[in-house]
C-alpha positions in Angstrom: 46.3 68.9 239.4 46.1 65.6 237.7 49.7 63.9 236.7 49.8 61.0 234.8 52.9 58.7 234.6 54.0 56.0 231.5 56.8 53.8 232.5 57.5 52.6 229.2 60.0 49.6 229.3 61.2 46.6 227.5 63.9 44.5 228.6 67.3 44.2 226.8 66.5 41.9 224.5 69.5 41.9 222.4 71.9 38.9 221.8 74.5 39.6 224.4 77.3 39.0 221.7 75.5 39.9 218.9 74.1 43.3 220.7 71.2 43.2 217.9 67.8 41.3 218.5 66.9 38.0 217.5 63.7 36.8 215.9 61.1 35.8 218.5 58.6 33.8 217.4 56.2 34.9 220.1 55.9 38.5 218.6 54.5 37.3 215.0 53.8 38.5 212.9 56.3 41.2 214.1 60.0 40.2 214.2 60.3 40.2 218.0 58.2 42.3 220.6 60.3 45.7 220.5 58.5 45.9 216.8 55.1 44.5 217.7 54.9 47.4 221.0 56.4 49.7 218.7 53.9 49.8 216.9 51.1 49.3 218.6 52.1 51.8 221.4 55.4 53.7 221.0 54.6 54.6 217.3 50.7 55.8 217.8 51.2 57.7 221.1 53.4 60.0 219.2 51.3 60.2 216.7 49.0 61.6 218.9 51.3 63.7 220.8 50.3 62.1 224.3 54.3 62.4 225.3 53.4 65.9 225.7 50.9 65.9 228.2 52.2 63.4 230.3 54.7 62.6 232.7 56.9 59.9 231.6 60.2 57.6 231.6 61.8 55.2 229.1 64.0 52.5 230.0 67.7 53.4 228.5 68.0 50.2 226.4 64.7 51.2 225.0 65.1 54.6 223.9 68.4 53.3 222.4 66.5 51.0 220.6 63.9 53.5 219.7 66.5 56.2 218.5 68.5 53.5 215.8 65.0 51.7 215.0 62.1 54.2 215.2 64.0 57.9 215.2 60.6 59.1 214.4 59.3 58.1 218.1 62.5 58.8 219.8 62.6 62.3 218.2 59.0 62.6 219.2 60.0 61.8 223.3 62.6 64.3 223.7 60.6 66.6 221.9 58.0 66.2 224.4 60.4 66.6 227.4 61.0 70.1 225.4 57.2 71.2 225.5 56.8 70.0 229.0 59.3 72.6 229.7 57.7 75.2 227.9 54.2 74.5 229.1 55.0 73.4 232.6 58.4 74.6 233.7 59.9 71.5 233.7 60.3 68.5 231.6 58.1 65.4 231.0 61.1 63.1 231.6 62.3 61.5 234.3 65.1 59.2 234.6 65.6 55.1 234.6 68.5 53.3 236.6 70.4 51.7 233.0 69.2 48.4 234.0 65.6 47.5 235.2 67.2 45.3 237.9 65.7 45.1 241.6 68.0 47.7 243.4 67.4 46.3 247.1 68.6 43.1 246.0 72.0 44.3 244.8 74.8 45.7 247.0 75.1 49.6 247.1 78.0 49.7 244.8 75.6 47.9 242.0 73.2 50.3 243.1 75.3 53.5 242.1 76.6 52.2 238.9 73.0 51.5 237.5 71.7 55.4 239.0 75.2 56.8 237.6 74.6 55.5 234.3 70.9 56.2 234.1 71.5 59.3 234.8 74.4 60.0 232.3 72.0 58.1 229.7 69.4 61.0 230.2 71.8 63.7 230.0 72.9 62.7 227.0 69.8 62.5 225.5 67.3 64.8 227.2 70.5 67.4 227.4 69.7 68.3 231.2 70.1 66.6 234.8 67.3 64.9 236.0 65.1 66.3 238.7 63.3 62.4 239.4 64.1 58.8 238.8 61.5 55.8 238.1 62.7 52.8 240.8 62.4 49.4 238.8 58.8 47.5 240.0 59.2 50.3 242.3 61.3 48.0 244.9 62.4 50.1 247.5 64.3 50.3 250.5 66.4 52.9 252.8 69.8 52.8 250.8 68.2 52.9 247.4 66.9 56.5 248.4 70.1 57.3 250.1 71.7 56.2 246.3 69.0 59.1 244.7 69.4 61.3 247.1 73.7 61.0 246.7 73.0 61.4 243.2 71.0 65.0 243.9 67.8 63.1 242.6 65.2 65.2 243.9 61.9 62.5 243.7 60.3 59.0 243.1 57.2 57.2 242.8 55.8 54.7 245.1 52.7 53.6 245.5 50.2 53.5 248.9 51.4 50.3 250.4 54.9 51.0 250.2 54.8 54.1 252.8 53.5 54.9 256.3 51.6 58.2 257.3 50.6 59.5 254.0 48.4 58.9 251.6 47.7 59.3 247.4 49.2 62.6 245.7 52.2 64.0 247.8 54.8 65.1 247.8 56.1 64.2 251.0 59.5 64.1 252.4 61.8 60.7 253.5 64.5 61.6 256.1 67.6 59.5 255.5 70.0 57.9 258.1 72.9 60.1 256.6 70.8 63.3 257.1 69.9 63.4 253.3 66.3 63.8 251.7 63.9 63.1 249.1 60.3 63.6 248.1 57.9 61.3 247.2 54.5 61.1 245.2 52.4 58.2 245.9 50.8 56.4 243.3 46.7 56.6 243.9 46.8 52.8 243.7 43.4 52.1 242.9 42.3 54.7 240.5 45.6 53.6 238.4 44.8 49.8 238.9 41.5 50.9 237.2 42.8 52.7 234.4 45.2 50.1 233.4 42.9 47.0 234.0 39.3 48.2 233.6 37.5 49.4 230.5 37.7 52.4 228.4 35.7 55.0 229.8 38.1 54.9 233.3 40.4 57.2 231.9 38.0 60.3 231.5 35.9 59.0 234.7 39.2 59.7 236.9 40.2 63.0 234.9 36.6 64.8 235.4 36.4 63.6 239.2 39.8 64.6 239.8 40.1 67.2 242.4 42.0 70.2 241.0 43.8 71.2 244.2 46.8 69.2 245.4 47.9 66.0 243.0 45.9 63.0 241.8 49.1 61.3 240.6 48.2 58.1 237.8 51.1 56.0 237.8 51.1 52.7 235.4 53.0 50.7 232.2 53.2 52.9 229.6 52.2 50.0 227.3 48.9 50.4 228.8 48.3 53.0 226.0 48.0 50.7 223.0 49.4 47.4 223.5 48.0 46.3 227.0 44.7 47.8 226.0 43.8 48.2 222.5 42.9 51.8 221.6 43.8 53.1 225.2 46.4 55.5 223.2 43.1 57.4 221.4 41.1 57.4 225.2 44.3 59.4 226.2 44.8 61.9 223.8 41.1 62.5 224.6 41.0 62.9 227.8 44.3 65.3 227.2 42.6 67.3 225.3 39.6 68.1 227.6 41.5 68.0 230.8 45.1 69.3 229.7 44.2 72.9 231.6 43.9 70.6 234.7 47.1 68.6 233.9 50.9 69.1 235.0 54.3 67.0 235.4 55.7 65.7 237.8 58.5 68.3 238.3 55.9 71.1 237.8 54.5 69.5 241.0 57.6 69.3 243.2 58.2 72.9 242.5 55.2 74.5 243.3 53.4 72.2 246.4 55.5 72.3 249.6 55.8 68.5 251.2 52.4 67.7 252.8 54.8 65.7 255.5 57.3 63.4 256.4 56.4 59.5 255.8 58.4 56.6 256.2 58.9 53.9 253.6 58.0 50.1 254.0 61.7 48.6 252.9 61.6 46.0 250.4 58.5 46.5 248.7 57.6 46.9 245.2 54.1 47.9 243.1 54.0 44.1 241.1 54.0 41.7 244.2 52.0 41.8 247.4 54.8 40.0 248.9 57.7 42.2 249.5 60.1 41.2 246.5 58.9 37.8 246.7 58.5 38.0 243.1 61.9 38.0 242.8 63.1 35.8 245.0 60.7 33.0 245.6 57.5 31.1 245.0 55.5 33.3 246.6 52.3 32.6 244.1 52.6 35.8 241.5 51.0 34.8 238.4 50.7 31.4 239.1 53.0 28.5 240.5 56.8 29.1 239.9 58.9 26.8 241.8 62.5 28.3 239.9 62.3 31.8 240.8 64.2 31.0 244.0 67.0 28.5 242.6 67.5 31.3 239.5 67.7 33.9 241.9 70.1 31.9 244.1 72.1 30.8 240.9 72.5 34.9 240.1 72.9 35.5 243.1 75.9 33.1 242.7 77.5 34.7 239.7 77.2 38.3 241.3 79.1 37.0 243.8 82.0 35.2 241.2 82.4 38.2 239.0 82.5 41.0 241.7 85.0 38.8 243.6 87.2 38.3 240.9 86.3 42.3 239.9 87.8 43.4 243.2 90.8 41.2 243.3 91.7 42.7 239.8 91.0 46.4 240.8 93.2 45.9 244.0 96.4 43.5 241.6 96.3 46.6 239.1 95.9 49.7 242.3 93.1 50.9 240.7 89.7 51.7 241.4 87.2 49.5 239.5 84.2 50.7 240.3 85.3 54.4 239.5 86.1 53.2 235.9 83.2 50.7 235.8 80.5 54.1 236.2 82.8 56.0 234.0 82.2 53.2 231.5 78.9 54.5 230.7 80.6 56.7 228.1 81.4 53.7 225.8 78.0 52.6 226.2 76.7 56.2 224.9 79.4 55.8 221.6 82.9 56.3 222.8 85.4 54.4 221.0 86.1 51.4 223.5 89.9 51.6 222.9 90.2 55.4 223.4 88.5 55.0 226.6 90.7 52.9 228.0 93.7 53.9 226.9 92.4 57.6 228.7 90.8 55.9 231.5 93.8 53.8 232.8 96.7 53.9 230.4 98.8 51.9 232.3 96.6 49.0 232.4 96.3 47.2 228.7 92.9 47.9 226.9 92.0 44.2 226.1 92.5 43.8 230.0 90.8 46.6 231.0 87.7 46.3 228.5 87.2 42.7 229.6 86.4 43.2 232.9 84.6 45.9 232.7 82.4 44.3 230.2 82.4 41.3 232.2 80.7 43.6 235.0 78.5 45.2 232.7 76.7 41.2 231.5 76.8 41.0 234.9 74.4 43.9 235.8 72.4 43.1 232.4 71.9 39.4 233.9 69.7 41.5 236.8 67.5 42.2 235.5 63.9 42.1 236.5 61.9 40.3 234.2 63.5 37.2 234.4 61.8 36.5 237.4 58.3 38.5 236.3 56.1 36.1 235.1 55.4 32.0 235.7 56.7 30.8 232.9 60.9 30.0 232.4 60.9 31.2 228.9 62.2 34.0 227.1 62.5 36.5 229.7 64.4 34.3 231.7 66.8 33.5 228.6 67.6 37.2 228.9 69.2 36.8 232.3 70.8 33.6 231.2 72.3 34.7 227.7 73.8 37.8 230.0 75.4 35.6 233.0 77.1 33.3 230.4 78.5 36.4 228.5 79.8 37.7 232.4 81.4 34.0 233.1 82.9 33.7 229.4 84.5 37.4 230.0 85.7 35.9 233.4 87.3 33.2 231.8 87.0 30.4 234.5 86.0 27.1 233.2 85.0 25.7 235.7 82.5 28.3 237.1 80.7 28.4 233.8 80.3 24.7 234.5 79.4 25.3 237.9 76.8 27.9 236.8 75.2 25.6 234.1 75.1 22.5 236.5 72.9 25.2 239.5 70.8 26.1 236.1 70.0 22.3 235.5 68.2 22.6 238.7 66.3 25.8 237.6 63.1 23.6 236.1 59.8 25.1 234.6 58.2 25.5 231.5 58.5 25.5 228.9 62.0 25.6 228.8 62.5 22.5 231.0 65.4 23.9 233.0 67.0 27.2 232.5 70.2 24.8 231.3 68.6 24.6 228.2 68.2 28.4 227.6 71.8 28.7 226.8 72.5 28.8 223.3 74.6 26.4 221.9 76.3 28.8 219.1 77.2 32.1 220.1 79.8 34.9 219.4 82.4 34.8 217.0 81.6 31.4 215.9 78.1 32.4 214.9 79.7 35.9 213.8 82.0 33.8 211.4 79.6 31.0 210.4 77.4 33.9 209.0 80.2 35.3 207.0 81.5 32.3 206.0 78.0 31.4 204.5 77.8 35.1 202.7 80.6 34.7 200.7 78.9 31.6 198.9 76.0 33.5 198.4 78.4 36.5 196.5 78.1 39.1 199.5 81.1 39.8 201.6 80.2 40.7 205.2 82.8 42.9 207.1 80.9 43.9 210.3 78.3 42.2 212.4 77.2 43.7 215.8 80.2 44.7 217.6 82.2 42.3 215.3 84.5 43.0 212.8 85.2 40.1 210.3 87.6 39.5 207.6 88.3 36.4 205.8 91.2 34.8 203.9 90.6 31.6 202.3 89.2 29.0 205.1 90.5 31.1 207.9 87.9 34.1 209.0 89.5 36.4 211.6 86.8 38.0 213.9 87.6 41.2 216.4 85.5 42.1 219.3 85.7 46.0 219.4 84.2 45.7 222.9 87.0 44.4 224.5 89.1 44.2 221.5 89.6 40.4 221.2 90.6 38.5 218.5 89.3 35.0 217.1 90.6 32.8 214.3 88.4 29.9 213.1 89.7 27.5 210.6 86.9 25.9 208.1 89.3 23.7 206.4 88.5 20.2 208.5 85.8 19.0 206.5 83.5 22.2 207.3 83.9 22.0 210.8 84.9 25.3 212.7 88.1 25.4 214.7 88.1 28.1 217.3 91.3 29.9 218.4 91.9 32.9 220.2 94.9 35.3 219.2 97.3 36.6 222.4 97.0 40.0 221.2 95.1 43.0 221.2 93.3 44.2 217.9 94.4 47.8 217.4 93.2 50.5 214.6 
């Protein structure tokens, strides 16, 4: 049988206060690159119905995105998970970790936390557990399969380096240290490196030559289709429609092929970089020269350190457990009310409190995440991480480590940026939130919500509440148009 698998992913490119997305001028003429893939991939593809035919996963930020933005696409995805039941016995989707950070560089408690929430994320939107999870840049070691396998996640991907005594298709079968197990499909590395890098006719090449016994498993960027290569979405829905009797899912697979054997994984390896995670970590020559990628990593690596720190010492002062209610936070990220949340979740603790730090935990996580490090260049993706890690240290509220963490960025140098100092933005949160309001009301609107903002106004004075964490900001306009910033002691309440 012949499975083919989209990873279709974007990082989270919204403002980190704002939580909406900013122009970005390397998308034009699209307003920033969510729109521009949209529609050259996301939009066609379900025009042309390929979601039903293949095996897929979105990252959770993106399918957000796509529901709010292009309901039309997202209604189209779960659909397809639907069909993929009915045609296959199981559904096209499989899950995403809520972050598209490199698991074996985190510690196993970041680990669960990003699985946990994927896998809430796809309940709530696919209304069913998921049988498989995607591993970001499939990076891989031992107790990131021990984290699936806790989590009753039955499969992954990998591709042919990353294993030992097996080859394409699968499944096969990892034994863990703690007695667990999972399966494995391997990635049939150079029949997907052709499809997404060589011409058009590839595609319906692999499909006819395919054996139909056992499983000639195509595993690649779903942006292949469309936006990596321009009309790749039509070859597909092609090549569907002539080989679809010799097509199945990856779940479809797992049921009905018993493991071919036991293999052993190569620990800390990924599909992008020949390396190990050297992508990720170092100069190690992906893409071109990139002397930064180790002192960003390190200076991360730093603020992971700061916020869990001070995480723990708070979870132990108030004799709770933190990382319980950080992976039960998931449910305000899915559209619970933040205050009823934590007044249910730990109603002894104050919500502001509460909130802070576990938003402080969640800018944390976002500040991990992959692309960052991907390409040569310290540019936008690299802001990402950036915007994220000064939204963790501002929720800390330590002066001096913000300070700290801008100094190690100094040292953080490439282009175009200049040094990943200069990637921070100078404006941001409520005094942007109330700049903009401020400068509605001149032009006759009135602006009472922005983001996760809520703004109100009297005279020079514009009050702005965080509903995240439920802070409140005054800023006074009255000295000659320049904004004073204060923060209120209290918690906003509705």
């Amino acid at each position: 049988m012949i499975i083919i698998h989209g990873h279709f992913y974007q990082p989270p490119r919204e403002d980190p206060w704002l939580e909406t997305i900013l122009p970005e001028p390397s998308a034009a003429p699209y307003r920033h690159w969510n729109e521009r893939i949209a529609y050259e991939c996301y939009e066609p593809n379900a025009l042309l119905g390929n979601y039903t035919w293949i095996s897929f996963d979105f990252g959770p930020t993106l399918l957000d995105w796509l529901r709010r933005r292009r309901p039309h696409v997202y209604g189209a995805v779960i659909e397809a998970d639907k069909i993929g039941r009915e045609r296959w016995g199981h559904g096209n989707a499989i899950a995403h970790p809520y972050y598209h950070a490199i698991l074996p560089l985190l510690g196993r408690k970041d680990k669960e936390v990003l699985v946990e929430w994927g896998i809430k994320h796809f309940e709530r939107h696919f209304e069913r557990y998921p049988e498989g999870m995607w591993l970001p840049e499939m990076a891989v070691d031992v107790e990131t399969l021990e984290v699936l396998a806790q989590y009753d996640i039955k499969f992954t991907i990998l591709t042919q380096r990353q294993i030992k005594g097996g080859g394409p298709g699968g499944p096969y079968e990892v034994l863990l240290p703690s007695g667990r197990k999972i399966l494995v499909f391997v990635r049939d590395e150079a029949l997907s490196d052709k499809i997404a890098f060589g011409g058009p006719d590839e595609l319906p090449k692999a499909m006819e030559a395919a054996p139909r016994d056992g499983v000639t498993l195509v595993a690649l960027d779903g942006e292949t289709f469309g936006h990596h290569k321009k009309g790749e979405e039509r070859v597909l829905a092609t090549a569907t429609a002539k080989y679809g009797a010799y097509m199945a899912n990856l779940g479809h697979a797992a049921d009905r092929i018993k493991p071919l054997g036991v293999v052993e994984i190569v620990p800390g390896t990924s599909w992008s970089c020949p390396h190990g995670l050297g992508r990720w970590t170092r100069d190690c020559g992906c893409g071109g020269p990139a002397p930064w990628r180790q002192p960003l990593r390190e200076a991360i690596n730093w603020l992971n350190d700061a916020v869990d720190e001070a995480f723990e010492r708070w979870s132990n002062s108030r004799g709770v457990d933190g990382w319980m209610l950080l992976r039960k936070y998931v449910e305000v990220l899915l559209g619970e009310r933040a205050e009823d949340f934590a007044r249910e979740a730990a109603p002894s603790i104050p919500p502001r409190e509460l909130l802070g730090m576990l938003e402080m935990e969640r800018a944390k996580l976002a500040a991990n995440t992959s692309d960052a490090w991907f390409f040569a260049r310290l540019g936008l993706e690299a802001g990402i991480s950036v915007k994220w890690a000064v939204r963790a240290l501002e929720l800390l509220g330590d002066r001096d480590a913000l300070d700290k963490f801008t100094e190690m960025l100094k040292d953080v140098k490439g282009e175009p940026a200049g040094n990943a100092a200069a990637l921070i933005p100078t404006l941001r949160g409520p005094v942007v939130v109330a700049s903009i309001a401020l400068a509605s009301t001149v032009s006759g609107y009135s602006v009472e919500e922005l983001g996760p903002y809520q703004i109100s106004l009297n005279g020079t004075k514009v009050r702005v509440v965080d509903r995240r964490t439920l802070e409140i900001w005054e800023l006074d306009y009255s000295e000659f148009g320049v904004p004073v910033l204060r923060a209120v002691n209290q918690e906003a309440t509705r």
